[in-house]
N, C-alpha and C positions, 0 to 999 in steps of 0.2 A: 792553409788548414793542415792539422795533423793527422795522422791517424795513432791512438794510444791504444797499447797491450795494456790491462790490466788482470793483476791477478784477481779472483774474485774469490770469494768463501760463501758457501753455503749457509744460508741465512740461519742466526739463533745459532750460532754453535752454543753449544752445552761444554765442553772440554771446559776444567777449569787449571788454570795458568800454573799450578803449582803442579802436575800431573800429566799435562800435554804436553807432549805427546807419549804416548804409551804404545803406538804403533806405526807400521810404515804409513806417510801422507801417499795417495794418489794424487800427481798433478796432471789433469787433462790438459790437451791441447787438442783444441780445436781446428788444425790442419796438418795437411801429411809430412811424415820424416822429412828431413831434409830440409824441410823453409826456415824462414826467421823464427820463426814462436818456436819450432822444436828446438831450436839451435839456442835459443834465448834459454829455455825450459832447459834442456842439459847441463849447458854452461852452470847456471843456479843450483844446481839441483846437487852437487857435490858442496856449495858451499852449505846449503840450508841443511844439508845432513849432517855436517860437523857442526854445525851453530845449533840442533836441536836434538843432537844425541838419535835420532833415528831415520829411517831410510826415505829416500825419496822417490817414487816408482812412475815414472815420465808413460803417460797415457795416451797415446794418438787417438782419436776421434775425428776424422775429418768427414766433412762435408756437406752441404746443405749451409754452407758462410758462416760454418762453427756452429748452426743452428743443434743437429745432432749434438755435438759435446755439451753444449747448453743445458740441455734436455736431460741426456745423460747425469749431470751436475744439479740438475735443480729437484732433481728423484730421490739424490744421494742420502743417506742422514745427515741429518743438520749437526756432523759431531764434528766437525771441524780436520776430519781425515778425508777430503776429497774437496779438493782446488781444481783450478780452473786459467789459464792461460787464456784472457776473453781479447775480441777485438769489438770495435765498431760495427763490424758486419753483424755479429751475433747479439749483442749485447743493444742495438738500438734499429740498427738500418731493418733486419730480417724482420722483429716484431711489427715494425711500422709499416711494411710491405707484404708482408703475411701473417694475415689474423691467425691463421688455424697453428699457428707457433705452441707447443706445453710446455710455456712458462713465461713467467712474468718476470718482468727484470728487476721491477724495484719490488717487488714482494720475495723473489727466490732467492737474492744475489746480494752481498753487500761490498763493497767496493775494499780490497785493503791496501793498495798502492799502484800506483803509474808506475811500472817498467821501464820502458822506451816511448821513442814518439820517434815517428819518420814524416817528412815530407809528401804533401802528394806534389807532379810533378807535371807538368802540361812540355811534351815535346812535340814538334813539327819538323820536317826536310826543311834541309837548309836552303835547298828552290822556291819556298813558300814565303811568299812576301809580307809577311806578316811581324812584328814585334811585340803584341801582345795580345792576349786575351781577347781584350775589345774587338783587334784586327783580327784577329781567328774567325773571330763569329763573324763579323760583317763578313771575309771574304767566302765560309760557306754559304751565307746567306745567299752570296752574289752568284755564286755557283750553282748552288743548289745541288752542293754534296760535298760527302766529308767523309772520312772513314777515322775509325777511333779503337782502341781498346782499351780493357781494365783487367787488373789481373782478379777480382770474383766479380759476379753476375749478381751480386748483392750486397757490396762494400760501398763503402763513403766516396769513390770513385766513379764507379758504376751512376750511384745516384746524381754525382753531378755533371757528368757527360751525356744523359738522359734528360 
C-alpha cells in the first residue's frame, strides 16, 4: 500500500488562467517543520515561484493528522491562493474516524496532482521467527501479544495495525 502527498486546491477557484496569479500562493502543510511534506513543500516551492512569476509562502499547520490544516484550507477563499500539502491521514483516514471533522473532502477539496508516494513498511527483530505477514499474526495470536507502532495515531498505518 502507498501512502500519497497530494497537493489540493480549494474547491471552485475563480482565479482565471490569464491573470493567476496576481499574489503570493499560501502552501499549507499539514505537519511540523522539518518532516517529509515540509521538506517536499520547500524543495517546490522555489521552483513553482519561478514557473509562476510570484511567491510561495510554505505554511505549517500541524496536527490533529493534518486534520487542522484541512480545516484551515477548506475556510480559505475558493481563489486559488491557498494550497494544501494533503496526506491520507487528513484527507480520508480523520474524516472516516471522526465525524465532528469541518470539512468535507469531496465537496471542499479538489485534487490537482500526486507528489510522492512512499511505502508503508511492516518490520520485526530479527529473533522473531516469523517471514511474513501471515506468520506475524498467527504468532501474536499464539502469544497473545504484540507491540507495534505508527508514526500518527490517525494515518493509513495506524488504521491498519488496529
Amino acid at each position: 500500500m502507498k501512502i500519497t502527498l497530494a497537493i489540493l486546491l480549494s474547491a471552485c477557484a475563480t482565479a482565471s488562467a490569464q491573470s493567476y496569479p496576481t499574489k503570493p500562493i499560501h502552501l499549507v502543510v499539514g505537519f511540523a517543520p522539518g518532516g517529509a511534506a515540509d521538506i517536499i513543500s520547500r524543495a517546490m516551492s522555489d521552483s513553482l515561484t519561478r514557473a509562476l512569476g510570484q511567491g510561495i509562502i510554505v505554511d505549517n499547520k500541524p496536527g490533529a493528522g493534518s486534520s487542522l490544516a484541512a480545516e484551515f484550507v477548506a475556510r480559505a477563499a475558493p481563489d486559488g491562493y491557498t494550497i494544501m500539502i494533503a496526506s491520507q491521514s487528513g484527507m480520508i483516514v480523520n474524516p472516516l474516524i471522526n465525524k465532528s471533522v469541518a470539512y468535507d473532502t469531496q465537496r471542499d477539496f479538489a485534487a490537482i496532482t500526486q507528489l510522492t508516494s512512499s511505502p508503508l513498511v511492516v518490520a520485526v527483530n530479527p529473533s522473531l521467527p516469523v517471514n511474513s505477514i501471515r506468520e506475524l499474526i498467527a504468532e501474536a495470536k499464539k502469544n497473545r501479544q504484540a507491540s507495534w507502532c505508527t508514526p500518527l495515531c490517525s494515518g493509513v498505518s495506524f488504521l491498519l495495525c488496529s
